[in-house]
C-alpha positions in Angstrom: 0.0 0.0 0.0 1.3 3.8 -0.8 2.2 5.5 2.1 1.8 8.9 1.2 3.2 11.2 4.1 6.5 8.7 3.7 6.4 9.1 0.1 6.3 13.8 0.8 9.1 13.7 3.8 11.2 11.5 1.3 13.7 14.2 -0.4 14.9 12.0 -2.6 11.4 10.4 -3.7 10.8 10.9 -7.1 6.9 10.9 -7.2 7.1 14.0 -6.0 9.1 16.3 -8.1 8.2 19.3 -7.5 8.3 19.1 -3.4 11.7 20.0 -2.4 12.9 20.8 1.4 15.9 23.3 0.7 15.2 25.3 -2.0 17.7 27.9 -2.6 14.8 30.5 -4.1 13.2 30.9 -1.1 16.2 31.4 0.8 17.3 34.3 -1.8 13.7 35.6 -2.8 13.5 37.3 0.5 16.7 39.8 -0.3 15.6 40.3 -4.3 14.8 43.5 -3.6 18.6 44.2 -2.9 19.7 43.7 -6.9 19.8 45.9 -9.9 18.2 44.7 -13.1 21.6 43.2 -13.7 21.9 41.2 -10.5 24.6 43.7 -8.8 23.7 43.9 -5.4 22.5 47.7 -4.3 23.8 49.9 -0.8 22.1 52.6 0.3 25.3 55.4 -0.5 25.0 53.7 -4.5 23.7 56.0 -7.4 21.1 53.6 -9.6 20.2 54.7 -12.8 16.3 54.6 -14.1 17.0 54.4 -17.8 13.8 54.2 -19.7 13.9 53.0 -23.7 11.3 53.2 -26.2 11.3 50.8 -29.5 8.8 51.1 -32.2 8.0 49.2 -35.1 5.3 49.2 -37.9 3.2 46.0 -38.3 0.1 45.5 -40.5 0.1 49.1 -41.1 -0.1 50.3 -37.1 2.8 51.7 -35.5 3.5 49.9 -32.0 5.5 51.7 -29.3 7.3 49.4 -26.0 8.1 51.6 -23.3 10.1 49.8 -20.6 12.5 51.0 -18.1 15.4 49.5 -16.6 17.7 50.1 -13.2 21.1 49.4 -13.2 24.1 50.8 -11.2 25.5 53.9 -12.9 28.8 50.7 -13.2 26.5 48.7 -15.6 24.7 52.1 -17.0 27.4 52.3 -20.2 26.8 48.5 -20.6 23.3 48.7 -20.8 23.0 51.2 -23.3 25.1 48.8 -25.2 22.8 45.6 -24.6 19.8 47.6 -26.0 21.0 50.3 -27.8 21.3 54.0 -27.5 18.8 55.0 -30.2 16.3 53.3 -28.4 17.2 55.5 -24.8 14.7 58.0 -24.1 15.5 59.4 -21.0 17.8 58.7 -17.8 18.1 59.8 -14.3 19.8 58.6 -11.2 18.4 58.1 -7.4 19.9 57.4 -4.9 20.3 53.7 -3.5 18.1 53.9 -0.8 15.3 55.3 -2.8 15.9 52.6 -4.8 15.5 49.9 -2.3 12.7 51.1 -0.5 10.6 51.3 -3.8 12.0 48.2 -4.9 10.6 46.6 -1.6 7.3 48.6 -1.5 7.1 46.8 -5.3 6.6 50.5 -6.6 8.8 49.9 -9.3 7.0 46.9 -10.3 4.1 49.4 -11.0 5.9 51.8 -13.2 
C-alpha cells in the first residue's frame, strides 16, 4: 500500500518532483529587492540609474511603441546602453540607493 506522508518527507522520492525541502529560491527571494536589473547587489550610499527606452515598429500598417525602463548601477549604465542600444534611450536619471531599495521593496517599481 502507498504510504503517502512517507512518500512527501522522502527528499529524494521521485513521485514528488516538485516538493523539495531546501530550496535555494526561497532562501534568496527574501533579499531580491537588494539587486539591480543586472543582479549587482544595491547599498544605500549607491547612485542607480532609471534608464527608460522606447522601441517602435510598424506592423500590418499600425505603428506599435514598447516603453520599458530598466535600473542598473550607474557601473552597468554604459553596458546597458550597449545591450539595448542607444537610439532606443529616451531618458535617464539617477536616485539614490536607498530610494531605490525602498521602492523596490514597497514593489513601486513593479508598478511603473
Amino acid at each position: 500500500m502507498f504510504d503517502y506522508d512517507t512518500a512527501m518527507a522522502d527528499p529524494a522520492s521521485r513521485i514528488f518532483t516538485n516538493v523539495s525541502q531546501a530550496s535555494n529560491s526561497d532562501v534568496q527571494s527574501e533579499y531580491d529587492y537588494m539587486y539591480d536589473d543586472f543582479g549587482t547587489q544595491v547599498y544605500d550610499d549607491d547612485l542607480v540609474m532609471k534608464v527608460v527606452f522606447k522601441k517602435r515598429k510598424i506592423s500590418n500598417g499600425c505603428l506599435t511603441t514598447l516603453t520599458f525602463a530598466k535600473y542598473v548601477m550607474i557601473d552597468n549604465y554604459a553596458e546597458l546602453i550597449d545591450d539595448i542600444g542607444i537610439e532606443y534611450q529616451d531618458y535617464s536619471f539617477a536616485i539614490e540607493g536607498k530610494e531605490y531599495l525602498q521602492k523596490k521593496l514597497e514593489g513601486a517599481l513593479d508598478r511603473e
